[in-house]
N, C-alpha and C positions, 0 to 999 in steps of 0.2 A: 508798273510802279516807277515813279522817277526817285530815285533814292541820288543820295550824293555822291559821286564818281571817285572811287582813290586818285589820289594823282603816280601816274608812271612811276615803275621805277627806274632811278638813273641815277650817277655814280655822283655824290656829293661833297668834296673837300673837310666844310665844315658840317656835316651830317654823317658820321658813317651809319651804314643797314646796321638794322637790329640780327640780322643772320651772324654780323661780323664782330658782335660784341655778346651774343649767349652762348651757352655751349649747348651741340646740337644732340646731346646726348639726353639731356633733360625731358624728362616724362612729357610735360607740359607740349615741348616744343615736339615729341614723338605723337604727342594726343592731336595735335593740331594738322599732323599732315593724315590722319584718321576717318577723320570726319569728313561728310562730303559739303563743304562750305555751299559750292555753288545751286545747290537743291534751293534753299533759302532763300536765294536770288529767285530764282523761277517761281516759287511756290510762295510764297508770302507778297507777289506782287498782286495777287487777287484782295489784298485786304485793303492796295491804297488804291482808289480810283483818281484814275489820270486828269490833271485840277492845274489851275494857275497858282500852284501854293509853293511856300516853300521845298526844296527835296527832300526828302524823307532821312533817316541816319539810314546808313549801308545795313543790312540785315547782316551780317556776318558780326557787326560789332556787336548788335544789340544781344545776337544769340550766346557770341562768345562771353558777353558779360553776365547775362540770366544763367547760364552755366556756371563761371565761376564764383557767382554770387550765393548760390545754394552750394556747391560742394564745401566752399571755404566759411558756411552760415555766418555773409555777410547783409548788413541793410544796401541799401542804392546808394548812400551816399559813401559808405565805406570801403565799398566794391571802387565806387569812381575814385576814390581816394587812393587807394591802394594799386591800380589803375597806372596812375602818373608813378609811383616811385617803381613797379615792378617792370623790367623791360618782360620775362617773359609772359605774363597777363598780354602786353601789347603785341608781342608776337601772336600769342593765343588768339586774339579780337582779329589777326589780320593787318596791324601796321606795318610797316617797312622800314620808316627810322622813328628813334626814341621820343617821344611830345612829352610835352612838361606840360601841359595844361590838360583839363579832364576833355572828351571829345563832347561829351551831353551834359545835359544839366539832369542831376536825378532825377526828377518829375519827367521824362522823360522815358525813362523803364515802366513805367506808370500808365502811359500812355498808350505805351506798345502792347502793355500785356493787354491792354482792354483792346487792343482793335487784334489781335492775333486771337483772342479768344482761348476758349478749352481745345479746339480744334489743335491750334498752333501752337499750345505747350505741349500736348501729346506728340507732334512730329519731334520735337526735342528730345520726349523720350525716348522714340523708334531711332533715332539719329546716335542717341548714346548705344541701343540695343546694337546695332549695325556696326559702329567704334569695337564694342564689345568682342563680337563674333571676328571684326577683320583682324583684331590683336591674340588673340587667342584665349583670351578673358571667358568665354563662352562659348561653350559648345552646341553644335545643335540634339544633340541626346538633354542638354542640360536644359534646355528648354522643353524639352517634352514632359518633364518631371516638377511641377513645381508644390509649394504651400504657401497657402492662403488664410490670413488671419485681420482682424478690425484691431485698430484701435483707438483713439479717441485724439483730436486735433483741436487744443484748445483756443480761446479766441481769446485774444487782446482786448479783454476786458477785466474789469476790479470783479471782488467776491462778492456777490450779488446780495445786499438784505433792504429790507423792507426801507429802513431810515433814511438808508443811500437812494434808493430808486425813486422814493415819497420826495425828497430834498431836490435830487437832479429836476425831478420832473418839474417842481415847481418853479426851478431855477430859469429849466428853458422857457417856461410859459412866460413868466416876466421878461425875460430879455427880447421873445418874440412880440410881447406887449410893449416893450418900450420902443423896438425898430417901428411899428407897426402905427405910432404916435395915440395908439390905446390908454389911458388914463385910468388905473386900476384904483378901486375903494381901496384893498390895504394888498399890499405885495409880500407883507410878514418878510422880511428880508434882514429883519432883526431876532425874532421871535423862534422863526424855523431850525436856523444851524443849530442854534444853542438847542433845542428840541430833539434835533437829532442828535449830536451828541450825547446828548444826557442820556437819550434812550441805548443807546451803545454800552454807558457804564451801569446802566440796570441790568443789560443782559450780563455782561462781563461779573457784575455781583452777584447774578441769579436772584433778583426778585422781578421776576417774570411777569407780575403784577403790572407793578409800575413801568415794566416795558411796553407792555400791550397797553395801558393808558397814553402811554405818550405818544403810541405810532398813531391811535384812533385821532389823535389831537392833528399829529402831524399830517395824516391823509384828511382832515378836513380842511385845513391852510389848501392843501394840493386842491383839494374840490373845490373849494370858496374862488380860488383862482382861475382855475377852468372855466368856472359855470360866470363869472365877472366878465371874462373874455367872449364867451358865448353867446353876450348879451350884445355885449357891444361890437362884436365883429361885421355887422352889416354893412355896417359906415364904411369900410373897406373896399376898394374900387378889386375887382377881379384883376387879379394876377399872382406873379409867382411869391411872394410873401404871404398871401392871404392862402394859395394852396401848403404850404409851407406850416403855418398855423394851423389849418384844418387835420393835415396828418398827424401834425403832434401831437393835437386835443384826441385823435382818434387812440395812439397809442398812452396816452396819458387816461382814458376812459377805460380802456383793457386792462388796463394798470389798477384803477382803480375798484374794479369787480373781479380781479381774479381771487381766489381762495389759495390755500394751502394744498389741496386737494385737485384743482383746477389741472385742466391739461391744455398743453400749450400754452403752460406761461410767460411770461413776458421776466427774462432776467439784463436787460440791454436797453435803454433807449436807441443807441444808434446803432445798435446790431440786434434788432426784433426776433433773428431767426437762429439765436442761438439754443440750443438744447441742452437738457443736463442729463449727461447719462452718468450713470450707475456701474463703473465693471468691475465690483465684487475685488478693490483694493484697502490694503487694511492700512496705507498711510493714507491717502485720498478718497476719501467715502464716494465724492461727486467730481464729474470735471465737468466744464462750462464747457461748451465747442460742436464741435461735429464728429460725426462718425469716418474714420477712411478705413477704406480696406487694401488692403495691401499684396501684393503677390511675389513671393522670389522664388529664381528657384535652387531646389533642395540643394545644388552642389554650388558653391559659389554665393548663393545671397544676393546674385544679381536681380534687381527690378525689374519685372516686365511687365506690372499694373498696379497703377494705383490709381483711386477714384475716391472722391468724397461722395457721403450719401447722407444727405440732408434726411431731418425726420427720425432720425434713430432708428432705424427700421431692423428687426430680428437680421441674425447674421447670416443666417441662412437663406434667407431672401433676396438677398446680394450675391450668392454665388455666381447666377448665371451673365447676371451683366459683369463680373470679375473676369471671367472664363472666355465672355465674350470679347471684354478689350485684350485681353493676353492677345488673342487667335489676333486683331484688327496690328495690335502693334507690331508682333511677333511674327506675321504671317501662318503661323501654322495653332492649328488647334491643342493644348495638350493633352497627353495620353493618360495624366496620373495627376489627381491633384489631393496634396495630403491636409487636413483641416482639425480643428480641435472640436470638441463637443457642442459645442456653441452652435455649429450647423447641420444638424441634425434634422433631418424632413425637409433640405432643401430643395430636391425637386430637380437638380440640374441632369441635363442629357450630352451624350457625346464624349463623355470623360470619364476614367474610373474615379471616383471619391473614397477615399479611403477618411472613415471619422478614427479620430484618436478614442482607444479603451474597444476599438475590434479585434475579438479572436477568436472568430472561425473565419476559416477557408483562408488563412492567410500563409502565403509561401514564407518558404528561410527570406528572400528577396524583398516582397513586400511588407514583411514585420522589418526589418533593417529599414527602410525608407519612413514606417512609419514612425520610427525612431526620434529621424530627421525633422519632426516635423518643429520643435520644440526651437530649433536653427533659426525660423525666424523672429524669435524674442529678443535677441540681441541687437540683429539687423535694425529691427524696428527702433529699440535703443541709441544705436549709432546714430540713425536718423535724426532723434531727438537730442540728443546730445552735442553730437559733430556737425548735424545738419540746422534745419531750422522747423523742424517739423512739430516741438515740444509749442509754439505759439505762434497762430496765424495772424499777421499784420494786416492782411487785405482785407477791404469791406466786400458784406454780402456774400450770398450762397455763389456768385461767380468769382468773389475769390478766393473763397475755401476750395473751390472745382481746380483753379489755377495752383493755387499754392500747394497742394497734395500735389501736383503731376511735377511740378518745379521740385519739389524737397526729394521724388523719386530720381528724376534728371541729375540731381547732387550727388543721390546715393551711388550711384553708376560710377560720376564722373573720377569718386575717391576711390571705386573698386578697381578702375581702369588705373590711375595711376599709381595705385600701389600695387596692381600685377604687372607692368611697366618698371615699377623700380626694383620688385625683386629678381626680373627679367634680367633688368641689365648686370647687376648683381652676380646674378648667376652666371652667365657670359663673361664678365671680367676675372669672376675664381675661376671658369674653366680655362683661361685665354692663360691666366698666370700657375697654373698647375701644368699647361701643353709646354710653358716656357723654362718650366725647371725650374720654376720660384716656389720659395717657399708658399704653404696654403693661405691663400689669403684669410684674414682673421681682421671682420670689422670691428670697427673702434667704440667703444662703449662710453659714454662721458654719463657719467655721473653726478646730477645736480641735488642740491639739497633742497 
């Protein structure tokens, strides 16, 4: 890969090093000499092939930013933002003196995640598990012992009903009819909104009647338009516009013959493959997204799998490819994995499974673990809360696949530096008790 060369370091008048202006005692700046940057360099040069193009950004930035872009659950442009005011982010990425201006242009993280792929998020992960282990963040006992739970990763889309999906659809058809210099009989582009609308405050008043009247009205404007465009699409010379119309009419047809009842319906135009699962929530009946499954382990919370799994598929069904990325990132197989009810008749080999609500044959030790297993509900939480995992921004089933292994890379990277800060912590009360200073007693500020 030719990526872009840092330039040397040498002693500069009007530039001092960023070494000489942070203090080196900051988690950040401890995390950073952690990791092994140069893997990066070596291993992510397989994804750019050697070309007369521009150089590539250094790999050590790109990673240090997709890192503290999920731990601190920032977008790409906020990450680059935050980027230029923070000298230690810049030490983090790999700078040497302080820049004022962003290094990339956010479409840029964008870029990379799609040519590194799911391959090259999960080294991210292995990269944080590795940080982990050399700071003493995790053990390897703690890795032999993990739990394993789904939960649902919603998609960056509105609340899916009929009036919205019947409206969008006919909206894109006309606008592909108007690029496409198609002349539609009637485009209803007055008739429709107000249509939909109306139908929203029937529901909102409960006369359900007059709702289902109006959507019948409104999905035949959507057919009237399809089937206009269908006629006339001939005249159309082959290319990528006329492929471009033809998918939409396809999804706009599925749209139009699904049922209530139908499987694999269609809640997205531009996210087709979104599903709605069901997990038995009394404030959220439904969530729109994907499935991820999650793995930490019991002592700590640390991540060592996370995977999306398209299709909604039983939880159980998912253990062994779970089981299997631990062993791929973690190097070793675990010995114990604790689960709740949900996967029951999974089928998996090589691990003990202990399900939640077993009691027989279980030791003092193993009832205690299964205890633990209830630990990763919060974890998951934080995720969603502190991280970014509550709503996926990236398009498509490859980047629900990316964004779950990224939001897991987050979870780490806050685990690592909050055992980091109460490390040092620790160290400063024992250094000032060996001194005959009074005990140290952290400062509490109290905000309203």
């Amino acid at each position: 890969m030719k990526h872009r060369p840092r330039p040397p370091e040498q002693a500069d008048l009007l530039r001092p090093r960023l070494v000489d202006m942070i203090d080196g005692r900051h988690e950040l700046v401890r995390l950073a000499a952690l990791i092994d940057w140069p893997w990066f360099e070596r291993e992510w040069a397989g994804f750019f092939p050697a070309g007369e193009r521009r150089p590539a950004t250094h790999p050590r930035l790109v990673a240090g930013l997709m890192y503290l872009q999920h731990a601190h659950g920032l977008s790409d442009e906020a990450v680059l933002a935050r980027w230029v005011e923070n000298p230690y982010f810049q030490h983090f990425s790999g700078e040497t003196v302080f820049q004022h201006r962003p290094p990339i242009h956010p479409s840029s993280l964008s870029r990379w995640r799609g040519r590194i792929g799911e391959e090259g998020v999960e080294w991210l992960l292995t990269k944080t598990v590795e940080a982990g282990r050399a700071c003493g963040a995790v053990t390897p006992r703690s890795l032999s012992e993990i739990a394993v739970d789904t939960t649902v990763m919603e998609k960056a889309i509105a609340h899916p009903t009929d009036s919205k999906l019947y409206e969008r659809a006919r909206c894109s058809l006309v606008a592909l009819a108007g690029k496409a210099g198609i002349r539609l009989r009637q485009n209803y582009n007055r008739k429709a909104p107000r249509l939909a609308a109306q139908a929203g405050r029937h529901a909102h008043a409960r006369q359900f009647r007059r709702m289902r009247k109006a959507l019948r009205t409104l999905k035949g404007y959507t057919g009237r338009v399809m089937r206009d465009i269908g006629r006339k699409l001939g005249t159309i010379s082959e290319g990528a516009l006329g492929m471009r119309i033809e998918q939409r009419m396809t999804l706009v047809t599925r749209l139009l013959r699904q049922t209530p009842k139908s499987a694999g319906k269609l809640y997205a135009l531009h996210e087709p493959e979104v599903d709605c699962i069901s997990k038995g929530k009394a404030r959220v009946r439904y969530e729109f997204g994907c499935k991820v499954s999650v793995a930490t382990t019991l002592t700590g919370g640390f991540v060592v799998g996370m995977r999306s799994m398209p299709g909604n598929p039983y939880d159980g069904h998912t253990l062994s490819d779970t089981l299997q990325q631990v062993k791929t990132l973690t190097g070793q197989l675990p010995s114990l994995a604790v689960v709740d009810r949900g996967y029951r008749g999974h089928g998996a080999h090589g691990t003990t499974v202990l399900v939640s609500g077993t009691r027989r044959g279980l030791t003092p030790r193993l009832r205690k673990l299964l205890r633990r297993r209830s630990a990763i509900e919060p974890e998951i939480g934080h995720m969603k809360s502190d991280g970014r995992l509550a709503r996926c921004a990236l398009k498509g089933t490859i980047g629900d696949a990316l964004y779950t292994v990224l939001c897991g890379c987050g979870h780490n990277i806050r685990k690592i530096l909050a055992y980091l800060r109460a490390l040092l912590l620790a160290l400063l009360g024992a250094l000032i008790q060996e001194m005959g200073q009074p005990d140290y007693q952290p400062v509490t500020i109290q905000t309203a």
